[in-house]
C-alpha positions as CSV (number, residue, x, y, z in Angstrom):
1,X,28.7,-38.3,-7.2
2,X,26.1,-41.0,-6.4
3,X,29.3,-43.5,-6.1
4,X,28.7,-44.7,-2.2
5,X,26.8,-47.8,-2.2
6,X,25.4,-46.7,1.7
7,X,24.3,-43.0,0.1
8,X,22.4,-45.3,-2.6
9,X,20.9,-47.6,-0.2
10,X,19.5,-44.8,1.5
11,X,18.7,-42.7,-1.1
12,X,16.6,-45.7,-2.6
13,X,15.2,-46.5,1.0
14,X,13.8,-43.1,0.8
15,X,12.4,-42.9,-2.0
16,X,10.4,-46.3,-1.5
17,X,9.1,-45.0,1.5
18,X,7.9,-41.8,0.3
19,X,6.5,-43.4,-2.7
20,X,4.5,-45.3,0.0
21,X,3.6,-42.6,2.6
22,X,1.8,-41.2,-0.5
23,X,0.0,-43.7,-2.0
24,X,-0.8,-45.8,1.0
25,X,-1.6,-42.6,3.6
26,X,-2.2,-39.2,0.8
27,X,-3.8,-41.3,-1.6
28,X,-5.7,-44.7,0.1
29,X,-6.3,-44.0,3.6
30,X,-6.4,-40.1,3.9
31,X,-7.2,-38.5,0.4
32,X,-6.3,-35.4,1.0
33,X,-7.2,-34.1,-2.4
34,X,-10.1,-34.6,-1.5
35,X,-10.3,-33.7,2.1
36,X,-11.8,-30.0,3.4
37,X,-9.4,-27.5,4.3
38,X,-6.4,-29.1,2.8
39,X,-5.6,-26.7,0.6
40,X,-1.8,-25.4,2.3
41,X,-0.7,-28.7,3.0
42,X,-1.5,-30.1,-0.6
43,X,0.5,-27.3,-1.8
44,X,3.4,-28.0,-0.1
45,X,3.0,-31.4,-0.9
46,X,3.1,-30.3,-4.9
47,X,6.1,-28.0,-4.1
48,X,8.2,-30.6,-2.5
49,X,7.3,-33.2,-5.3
50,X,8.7,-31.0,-8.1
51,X,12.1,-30.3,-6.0
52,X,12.3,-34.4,-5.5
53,X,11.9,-34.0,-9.1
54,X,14.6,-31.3,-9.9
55,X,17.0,-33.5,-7.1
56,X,16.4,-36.8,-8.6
57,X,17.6,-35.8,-12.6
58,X,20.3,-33.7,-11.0
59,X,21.8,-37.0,-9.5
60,X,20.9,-39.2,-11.7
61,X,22.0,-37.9,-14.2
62,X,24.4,-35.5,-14.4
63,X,27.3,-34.3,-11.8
64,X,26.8,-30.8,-10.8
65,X,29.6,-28.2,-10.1
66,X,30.4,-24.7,-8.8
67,X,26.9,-22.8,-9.1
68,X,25.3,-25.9,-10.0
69,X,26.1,-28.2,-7.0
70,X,24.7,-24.8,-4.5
71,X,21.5,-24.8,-6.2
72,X,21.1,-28.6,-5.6
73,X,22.3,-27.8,-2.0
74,X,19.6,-24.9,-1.6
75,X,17.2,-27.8,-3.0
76,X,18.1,-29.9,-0.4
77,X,17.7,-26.9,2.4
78,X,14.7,-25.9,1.0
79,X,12.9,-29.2,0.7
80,X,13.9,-29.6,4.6
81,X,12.6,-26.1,5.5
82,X,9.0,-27.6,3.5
83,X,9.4,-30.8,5.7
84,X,9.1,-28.7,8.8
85,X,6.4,-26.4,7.9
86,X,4.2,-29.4,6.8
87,X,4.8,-31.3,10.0
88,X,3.2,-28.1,11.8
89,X,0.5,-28.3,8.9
90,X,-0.6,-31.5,9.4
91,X,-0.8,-31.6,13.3
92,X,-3.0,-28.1,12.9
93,X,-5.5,-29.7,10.1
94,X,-5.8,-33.1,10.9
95,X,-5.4,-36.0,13.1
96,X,-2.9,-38.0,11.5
97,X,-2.5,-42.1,12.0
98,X,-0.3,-43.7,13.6
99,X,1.2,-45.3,10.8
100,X,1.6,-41.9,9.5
101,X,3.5,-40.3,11.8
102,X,6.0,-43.8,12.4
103,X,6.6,-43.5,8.6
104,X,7.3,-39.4,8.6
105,X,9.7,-40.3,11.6
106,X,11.5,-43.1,9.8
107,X,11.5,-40.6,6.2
108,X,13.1,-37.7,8.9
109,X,15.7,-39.5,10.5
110,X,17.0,-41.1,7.2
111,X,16.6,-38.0,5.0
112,X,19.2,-36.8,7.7
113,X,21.6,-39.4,7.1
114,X,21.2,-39.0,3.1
115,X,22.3,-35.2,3.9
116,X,25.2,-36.0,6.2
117,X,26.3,-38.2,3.6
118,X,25.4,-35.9,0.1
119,X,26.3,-32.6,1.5
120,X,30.0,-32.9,2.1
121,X,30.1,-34.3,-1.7
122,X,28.4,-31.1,-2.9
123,X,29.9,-28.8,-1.0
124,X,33.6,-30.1,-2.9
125,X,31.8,-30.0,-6.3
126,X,30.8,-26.2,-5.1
127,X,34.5,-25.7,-5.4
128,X,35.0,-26.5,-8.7
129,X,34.2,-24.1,-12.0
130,X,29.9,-24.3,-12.9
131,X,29.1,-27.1,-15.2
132,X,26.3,-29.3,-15.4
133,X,27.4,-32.5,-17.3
134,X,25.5,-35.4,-18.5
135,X,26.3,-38.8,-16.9
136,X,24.9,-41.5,-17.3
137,X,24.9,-44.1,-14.5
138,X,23.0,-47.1,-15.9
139,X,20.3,-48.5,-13.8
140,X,20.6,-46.0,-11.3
141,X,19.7,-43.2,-13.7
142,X,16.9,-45.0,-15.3
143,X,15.5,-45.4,-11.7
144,X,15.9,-42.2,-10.6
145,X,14.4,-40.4,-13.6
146,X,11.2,-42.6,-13.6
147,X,11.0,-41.4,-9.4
148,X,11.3,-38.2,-10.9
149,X,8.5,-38.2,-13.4
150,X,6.4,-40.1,-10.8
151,X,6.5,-37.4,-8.8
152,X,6.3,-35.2,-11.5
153,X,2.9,-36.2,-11.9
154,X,2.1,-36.3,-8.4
155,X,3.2,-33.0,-7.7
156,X,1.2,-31.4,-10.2
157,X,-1.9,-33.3,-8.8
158,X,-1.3,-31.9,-5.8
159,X,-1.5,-28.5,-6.8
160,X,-4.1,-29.0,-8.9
161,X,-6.6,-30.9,-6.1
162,X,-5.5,-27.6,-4.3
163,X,-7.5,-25.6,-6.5
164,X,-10.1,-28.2,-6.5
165,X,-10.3,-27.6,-2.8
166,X,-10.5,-23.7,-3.2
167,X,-13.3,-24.1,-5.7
168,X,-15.2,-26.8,-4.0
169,X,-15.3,-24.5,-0.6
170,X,-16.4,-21.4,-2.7
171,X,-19.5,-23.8,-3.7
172,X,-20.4,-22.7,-0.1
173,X,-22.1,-25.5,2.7
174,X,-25.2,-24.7,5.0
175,X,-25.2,-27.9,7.3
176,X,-28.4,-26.4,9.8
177,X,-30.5,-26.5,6.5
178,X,-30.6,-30.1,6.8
179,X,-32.1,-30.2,9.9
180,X,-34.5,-27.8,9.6
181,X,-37.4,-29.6,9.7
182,X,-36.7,-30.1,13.8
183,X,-38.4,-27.9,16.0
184,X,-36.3,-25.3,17.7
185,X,-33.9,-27.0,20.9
186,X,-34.0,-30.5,20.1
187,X,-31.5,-33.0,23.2
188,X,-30.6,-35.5,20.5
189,X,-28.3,-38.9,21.5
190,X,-26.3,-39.5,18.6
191,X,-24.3,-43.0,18.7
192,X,-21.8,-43.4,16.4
193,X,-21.3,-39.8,15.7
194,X,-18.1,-39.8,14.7
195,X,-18.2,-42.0,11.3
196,X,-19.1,-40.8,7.9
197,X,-23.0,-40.1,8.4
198,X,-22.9,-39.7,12.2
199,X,-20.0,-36.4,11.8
200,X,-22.3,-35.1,9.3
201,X,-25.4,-35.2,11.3
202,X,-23.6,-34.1,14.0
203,X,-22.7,-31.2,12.1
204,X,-26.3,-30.4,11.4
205,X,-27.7,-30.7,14.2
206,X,-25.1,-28.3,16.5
207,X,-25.0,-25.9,13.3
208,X,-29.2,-26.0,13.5
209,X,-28.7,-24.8,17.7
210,X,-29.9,-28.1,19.3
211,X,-28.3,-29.8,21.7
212,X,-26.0,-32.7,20.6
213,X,-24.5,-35.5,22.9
214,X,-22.5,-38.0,21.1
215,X,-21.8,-41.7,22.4
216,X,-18.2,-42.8,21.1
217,X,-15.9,-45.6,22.5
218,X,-13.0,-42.5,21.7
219,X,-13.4,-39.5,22.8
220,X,-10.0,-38.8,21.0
221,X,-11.8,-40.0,17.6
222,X,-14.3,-37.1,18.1
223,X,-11.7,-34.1,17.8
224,X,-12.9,-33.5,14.3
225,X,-16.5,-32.9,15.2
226,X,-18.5,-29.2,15.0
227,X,-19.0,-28.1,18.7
228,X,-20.4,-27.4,21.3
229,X,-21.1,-31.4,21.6
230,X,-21.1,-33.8,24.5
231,X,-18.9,-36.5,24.5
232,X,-19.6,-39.6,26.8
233,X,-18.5,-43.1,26.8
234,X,-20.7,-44.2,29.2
235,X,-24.4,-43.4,29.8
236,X,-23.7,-44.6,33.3
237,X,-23.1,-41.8,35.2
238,X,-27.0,-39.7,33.7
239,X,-28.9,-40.0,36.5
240,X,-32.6,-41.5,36.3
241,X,-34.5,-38.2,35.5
242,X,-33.8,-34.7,34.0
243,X,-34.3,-31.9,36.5
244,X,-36.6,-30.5,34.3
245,X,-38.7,-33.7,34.2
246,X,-38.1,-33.7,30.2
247,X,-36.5,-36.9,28.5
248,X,-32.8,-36.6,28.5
249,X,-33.0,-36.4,25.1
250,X,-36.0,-36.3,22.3
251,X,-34.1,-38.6,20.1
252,X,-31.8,-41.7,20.4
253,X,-29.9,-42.2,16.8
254,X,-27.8,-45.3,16.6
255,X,-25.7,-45.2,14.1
256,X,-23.2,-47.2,15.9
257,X,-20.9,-50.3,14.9
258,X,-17.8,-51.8,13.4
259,X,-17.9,-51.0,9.9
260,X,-19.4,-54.1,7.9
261,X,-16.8,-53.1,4.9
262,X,-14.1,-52.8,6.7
263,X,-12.4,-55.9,6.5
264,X,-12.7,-59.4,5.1
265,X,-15.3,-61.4,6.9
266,X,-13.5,-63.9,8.7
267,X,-15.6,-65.5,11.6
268,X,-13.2,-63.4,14.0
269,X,-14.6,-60.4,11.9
270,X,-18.3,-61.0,11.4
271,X,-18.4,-61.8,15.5
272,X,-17.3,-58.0,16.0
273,X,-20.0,-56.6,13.5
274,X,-22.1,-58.3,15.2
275,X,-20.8,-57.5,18.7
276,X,-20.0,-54.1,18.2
277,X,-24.0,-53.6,17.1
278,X,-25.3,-55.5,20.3
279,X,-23.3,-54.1,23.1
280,X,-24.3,-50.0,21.9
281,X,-27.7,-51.4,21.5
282,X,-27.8,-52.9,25.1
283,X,-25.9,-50.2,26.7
284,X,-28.7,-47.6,24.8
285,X,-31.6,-50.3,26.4
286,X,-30.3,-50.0,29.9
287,X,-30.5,-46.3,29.5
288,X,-34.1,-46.5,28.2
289,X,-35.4,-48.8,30.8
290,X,-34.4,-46.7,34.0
291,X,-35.1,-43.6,32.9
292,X,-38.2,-42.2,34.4
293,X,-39.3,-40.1,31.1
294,X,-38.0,-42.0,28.0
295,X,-36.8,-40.5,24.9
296,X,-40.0,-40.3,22.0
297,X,-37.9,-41.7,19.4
298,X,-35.5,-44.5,19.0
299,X,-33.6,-44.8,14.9
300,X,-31.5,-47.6,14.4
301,X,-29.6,-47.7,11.0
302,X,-29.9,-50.8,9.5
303,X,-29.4,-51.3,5.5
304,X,-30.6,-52.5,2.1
305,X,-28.7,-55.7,2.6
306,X,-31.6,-56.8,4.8
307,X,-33.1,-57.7,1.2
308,X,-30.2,-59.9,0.2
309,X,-29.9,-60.2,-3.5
310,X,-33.5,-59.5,-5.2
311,X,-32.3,-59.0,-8.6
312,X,-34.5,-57.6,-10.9
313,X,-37.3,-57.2,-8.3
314,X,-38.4,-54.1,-6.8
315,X,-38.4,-54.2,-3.1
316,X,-40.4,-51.9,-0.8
317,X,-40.3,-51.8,3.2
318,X,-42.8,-54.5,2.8
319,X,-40.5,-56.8,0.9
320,X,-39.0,-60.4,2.9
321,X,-35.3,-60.4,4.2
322,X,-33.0,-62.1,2.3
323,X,-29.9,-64.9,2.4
324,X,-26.3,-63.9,3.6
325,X,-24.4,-62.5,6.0
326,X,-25.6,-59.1,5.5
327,X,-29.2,-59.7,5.9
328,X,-28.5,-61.7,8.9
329,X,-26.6,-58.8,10.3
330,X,-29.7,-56.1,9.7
331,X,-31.8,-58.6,11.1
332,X,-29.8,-58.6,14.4
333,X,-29.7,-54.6,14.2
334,X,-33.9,-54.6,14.1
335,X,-34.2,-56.9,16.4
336,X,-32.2,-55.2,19.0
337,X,-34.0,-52.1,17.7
338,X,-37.5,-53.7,18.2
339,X,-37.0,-54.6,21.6
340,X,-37.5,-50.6,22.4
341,X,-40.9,-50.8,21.8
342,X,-41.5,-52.1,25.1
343,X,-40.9,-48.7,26.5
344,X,-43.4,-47.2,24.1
345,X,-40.8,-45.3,21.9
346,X,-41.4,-45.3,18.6
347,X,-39.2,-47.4,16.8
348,X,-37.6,-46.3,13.5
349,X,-35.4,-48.7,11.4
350,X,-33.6,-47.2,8.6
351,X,-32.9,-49.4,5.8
352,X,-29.9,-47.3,4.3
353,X,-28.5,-47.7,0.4
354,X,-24.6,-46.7,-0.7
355,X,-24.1,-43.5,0.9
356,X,-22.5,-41.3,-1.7
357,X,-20.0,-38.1,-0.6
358,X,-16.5,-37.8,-1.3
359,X,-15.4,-38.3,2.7
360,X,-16.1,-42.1,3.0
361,X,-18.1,-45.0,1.9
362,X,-17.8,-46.5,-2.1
363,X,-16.5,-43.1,-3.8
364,X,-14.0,-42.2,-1.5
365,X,-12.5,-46.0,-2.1
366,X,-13.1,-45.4,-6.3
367,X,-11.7,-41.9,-6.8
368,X,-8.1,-43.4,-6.7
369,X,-8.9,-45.8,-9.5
370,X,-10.8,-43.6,-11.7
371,X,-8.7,-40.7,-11.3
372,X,-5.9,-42.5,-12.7
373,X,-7.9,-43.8,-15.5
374,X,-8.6,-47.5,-13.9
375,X,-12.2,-47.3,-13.0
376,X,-15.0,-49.3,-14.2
377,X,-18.0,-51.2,-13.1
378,X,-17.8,-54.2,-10.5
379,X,-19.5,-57.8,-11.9
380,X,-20.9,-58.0,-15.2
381,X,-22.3,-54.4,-13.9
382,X,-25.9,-55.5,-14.2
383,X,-27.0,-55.3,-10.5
384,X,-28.7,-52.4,-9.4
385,X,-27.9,-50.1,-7.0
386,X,-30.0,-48.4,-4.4
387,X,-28.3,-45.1,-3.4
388,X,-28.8,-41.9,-1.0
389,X,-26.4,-38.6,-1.2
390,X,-25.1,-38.5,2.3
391,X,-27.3,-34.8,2.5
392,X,-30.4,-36.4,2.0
393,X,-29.4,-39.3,4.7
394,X,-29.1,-37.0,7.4
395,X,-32.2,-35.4,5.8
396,X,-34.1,-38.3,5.9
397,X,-33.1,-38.8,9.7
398,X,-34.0,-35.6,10.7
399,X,-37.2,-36.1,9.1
400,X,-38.0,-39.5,10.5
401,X,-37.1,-37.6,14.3
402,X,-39.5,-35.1,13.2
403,X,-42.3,-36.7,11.8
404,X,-44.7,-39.2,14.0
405,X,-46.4,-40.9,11.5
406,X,-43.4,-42.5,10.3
407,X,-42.2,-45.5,12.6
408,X,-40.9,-49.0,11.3
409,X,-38.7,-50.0,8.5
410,X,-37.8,-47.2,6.3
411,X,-35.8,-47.3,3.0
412,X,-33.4,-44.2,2.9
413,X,-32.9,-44.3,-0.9
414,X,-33.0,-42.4,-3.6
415,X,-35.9,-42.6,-5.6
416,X,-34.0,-43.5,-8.6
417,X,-31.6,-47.3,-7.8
418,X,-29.4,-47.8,-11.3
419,X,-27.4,-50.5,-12.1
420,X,-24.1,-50.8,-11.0
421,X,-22.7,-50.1,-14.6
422,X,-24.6,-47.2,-15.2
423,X,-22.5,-45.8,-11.6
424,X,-19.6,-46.2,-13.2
425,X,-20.5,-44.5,-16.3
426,X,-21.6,-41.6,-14.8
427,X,-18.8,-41.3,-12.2
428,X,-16.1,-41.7,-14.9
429,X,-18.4,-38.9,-16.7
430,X,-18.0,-36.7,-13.7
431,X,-14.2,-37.1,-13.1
432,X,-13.9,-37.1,-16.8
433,X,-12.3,-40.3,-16.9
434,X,-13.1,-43.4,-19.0
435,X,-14.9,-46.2,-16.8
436,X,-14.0,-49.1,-19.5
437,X,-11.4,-51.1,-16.5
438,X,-14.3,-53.5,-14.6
439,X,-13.7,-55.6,-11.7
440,X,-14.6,-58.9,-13.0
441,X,-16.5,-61.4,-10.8
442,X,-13.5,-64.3,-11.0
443,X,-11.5,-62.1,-9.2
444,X,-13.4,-59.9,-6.8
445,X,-15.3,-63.5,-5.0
446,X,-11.4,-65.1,-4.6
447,X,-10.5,-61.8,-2.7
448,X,-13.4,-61.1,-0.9
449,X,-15.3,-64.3,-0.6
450,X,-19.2,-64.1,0.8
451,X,-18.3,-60.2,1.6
452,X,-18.1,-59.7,-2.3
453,X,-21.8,-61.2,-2.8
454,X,-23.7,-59.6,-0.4
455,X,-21.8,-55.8,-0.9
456,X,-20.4,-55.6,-4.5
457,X,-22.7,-58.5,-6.6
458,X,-26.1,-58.4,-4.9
459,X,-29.0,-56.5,-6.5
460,X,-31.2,-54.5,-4.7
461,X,-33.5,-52.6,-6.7
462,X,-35.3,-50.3,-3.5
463,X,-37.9,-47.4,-3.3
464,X,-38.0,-45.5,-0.5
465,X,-42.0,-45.9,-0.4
466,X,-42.5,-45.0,3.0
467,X,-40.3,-41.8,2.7
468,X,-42.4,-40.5,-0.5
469,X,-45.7,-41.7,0.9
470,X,-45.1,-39.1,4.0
471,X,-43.9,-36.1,2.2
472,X,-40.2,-36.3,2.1
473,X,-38.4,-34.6,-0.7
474,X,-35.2,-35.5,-2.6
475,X,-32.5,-33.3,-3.4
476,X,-30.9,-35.9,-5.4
477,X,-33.3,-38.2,-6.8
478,X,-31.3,-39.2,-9.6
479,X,-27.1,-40.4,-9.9
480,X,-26.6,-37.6,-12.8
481,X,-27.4,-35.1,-9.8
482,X,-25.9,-36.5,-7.0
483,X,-22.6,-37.4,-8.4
484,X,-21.6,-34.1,-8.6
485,X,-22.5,-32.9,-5.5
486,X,-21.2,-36.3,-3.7
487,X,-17.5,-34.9,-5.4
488,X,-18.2,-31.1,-5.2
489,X,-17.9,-30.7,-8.3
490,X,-20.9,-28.8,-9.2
491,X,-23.6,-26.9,-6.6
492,X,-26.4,-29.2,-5.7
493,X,-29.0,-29.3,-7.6
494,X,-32.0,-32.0,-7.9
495,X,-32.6,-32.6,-11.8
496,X,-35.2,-35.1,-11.2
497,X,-38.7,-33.3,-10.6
498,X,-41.1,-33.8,-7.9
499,X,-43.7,-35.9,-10.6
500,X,-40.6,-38.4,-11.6
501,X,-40.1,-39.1,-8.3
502,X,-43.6,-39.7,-8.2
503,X,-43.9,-42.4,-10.8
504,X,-41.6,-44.1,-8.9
505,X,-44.0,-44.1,-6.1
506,X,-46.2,-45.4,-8.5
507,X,-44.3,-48.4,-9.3
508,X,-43.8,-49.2,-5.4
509,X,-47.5,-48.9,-5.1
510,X,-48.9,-51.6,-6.6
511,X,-46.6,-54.1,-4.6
512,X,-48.2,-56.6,-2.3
């Protein structure tokens, strides 16, 4: 049947770019196994795997007539009618790429020409008595029955992250509890609130009844955030005093900037993190300095790379900035953050650790590998790691809004840092996946350059000293507890007790 070298083309041009639409947009960019509400579109993602499957053995190896050759036609129908149901999916759930939707275009219009071509040969096998007979059709066959069993495998992951999904949103979520330590009716500025910590804080805060405004360079990029919120790209047009004679707002969190991860620094890039830092900062001081009643509070999130690498030291907010790009780059953010004093805000500068949930940052970009069985530590896996669940972040900044007494550096980590090969243990643990495949150090700095010492090799062994000192409480103090809620595998809950995270206070304590 498969005997037009055009029908093969395309029937090979297909499958490579499906086998790319998944991997490169399901898998990489959008992991929607792991994505909230999910759950349809994953499914009909599984159910159109295992008909490729059924279509790919059927024509690869054998030549089906009579009964046999309408079945692979209702395949064929069927698969279509799944196309179209998922295009109306997607658009309702999510907002897909660009590169997306040019590839599901592309996958449409040649899937059509596959049929026009196929269809007429089935539809003169139909004719003939029911048989399904073996053929063999050399490479061809081999090909097509590996596509199958790739997608095989695919498809039945699908189905299964469905029911991942189903349990993980049983496991219930109550976003206003982390921001409960606000006062009632809080006007809080968030910039930056549509990345991976600002949509969650976001989230909070509306759920909790304030008052959110969100600063965003798109105001497209902010469809997926909890309403009611304000969306500005400009603080222009906020006139010079509330008519209430409040502050506009009681808070100003910047969160704001080109993501320092998300591409090789290159001069062109490390410029832009830069950049992109300065001009939200500036456009937040002119704001500040006309207003007539300034906002109380200014947080600015800086990060633990201020410390460069420290090795086996352990650093408190007290502790000296370090060597590298990444130090330079929190330096820049506090100085910029510093400059609000002036106004007599108080200044907050968050020195944030990996940020571990599921919907960004280091574990979204390591559940591919160690769900496949590829996953290991990076380095020799020595370097610690300071850490904060993505809850306790927006905790933590809620808490610095909330509390006075609190102003300056802050280190918003976990109590408990580990090294980097102890992560991977327990991560592989969680997924139930070895974690014996490292990233070796010869390759990773040839890739990634300076970027792969200051993110991946450095070790910064940090206590969140100030955070402890005032009162604040972990919910996950320790990796073997916030693993699982990061993933949603397992409800929350904090193993490490009030007096361990004590001692680590301790420890911090006696630094000079």
């Amino acid at each position: 049947m498969l005997n037009d070298p055009i029908l093969i083309a395309l029937l090979l041009l297909q499958i490579f770019m499906g086998a790319f639409d998944t991997l490169f947009h399901h898998e990489m960019t959008q992991r929607l196994g792991w994505s909230k509400g999910q759950q349809f579109e994953l499914r009909l993602h599984g159910v159109r795997n295992l008909i490729y499957a059924a279509v790919f053995l059927m024509l690869g190896l054998t030549a089906p007539a009579g009964a046999w050759a309408i079945a692979l036609m209702a395949l064929l129908v069927i698969e279509l009618g799944i196309t179209l149901v998922d295009f109306v999916e997607e658009d309702r759930v999510r907002l897909l790429p660009a590169s997306e939707r040019v590839t599901h275009t592309l996958l449409t219009l040649n899937y059509g020409v596959v049929l026009a071509l196929l269809l007429p040969k089935l539809f003169a096998a139909a004719q003939l008595p029911s048989a399904l007979p073996f053929v063999w059709q050399g490479w061809l066959a081999t090909f097509l029955a590996l596509s199958a069993l790739s997608v095989i495998i695919f498809g039945l992951r699908d189905l299964f992250a469905a029911r991942r999904l189903d349990a993980m949103a049983e496991l219930g979520d109550d976003p206003a509890a982390l921001a409960s330590a606000l006062p009632p009716q809080q006007r809080v500025l968030v910039a930056g609130g549509t990345g991976f910590v600002g949509s969650r804080l976001v989230e909070a805060l509306v759920d909790a009844g304030h008052e959110v405004s969100v600063l965003t360079r798109s105001i497209s990029s902010a469809r997926h955030l909890r309403h009611p919120v304000k969306l500005m790209n400009s603080l222009d047009w906020i006139a010079d005093e509330h008519p209430d004679g409040r502050p506009y707002f009681d808070a100003i969190i910047n969160l704001a900037g080109a993501s320092v991860a998300g591409g090789l620094w290159t001069a062109k890039r490390k410029q832009l993190i830069l950049d992109s830092r300065a001009e939200v900062a500036q456009q937040l001081h002119d704001f500040c300095r006309r207003q007539i009643s300034r906002p109380p509070v200014y947080i600015a999130a800086s990060a633990v790379g201020y410390y460069g690498d420290s090795g086996e030291a352990v650093i408190d907010e007290g502790s000296t900035s370090g060597q590298g790009f990444a130090a330079e780059s929190c330096r820049e953010v506090e100085a910029l953050a510093d400059r609000f004093a002036l106004f007599g805000m108080r200044i907050v500068k968050l020195r944030i650790g990996m940020v571990l949930a599921h919907q960004g940052g280091l574990v979204a970009q390591l559940l591919l590998p160690f769900e496949f069985g590829a996953g290991g530590p990076i380095g020799n896996g020595r370097q610690w790691m300071s850490w904060i669940h993505r809850d306790d972040l927006v905790r933590a900044i809620v808490f610095c809004m909330a509390r006075k007494e609190v102003s300056g550096a802050v280190n918003a980590v976990a109590p408990n840092p580990v090294r980097q090969r102890d992560f991977a243990r327990a991560f592989g643990r969680i997924l139930q996946r070895p974690a014996f495949m490292p990233l070796p150090t010869w390759l990773l700095k040839p890739l990634l350059g300076e970027m792969a010492d200051d993110l991946f090799l450095a070790s910064q062994k940090a206590l969140p000293v100030k955070l402890l000192f005032n009162g604040f409480r972990f919910r996950h103090g320790d990796i073997d507890s916030a693993l699982p809620a990061a993933l949603g595998i397992a409800p929350p809950k904090a193993k490490r007790s009030v007096a361990a995270q004590s001692r680590q206070w301790k420890e911090a304590r006696l630094l000079s």
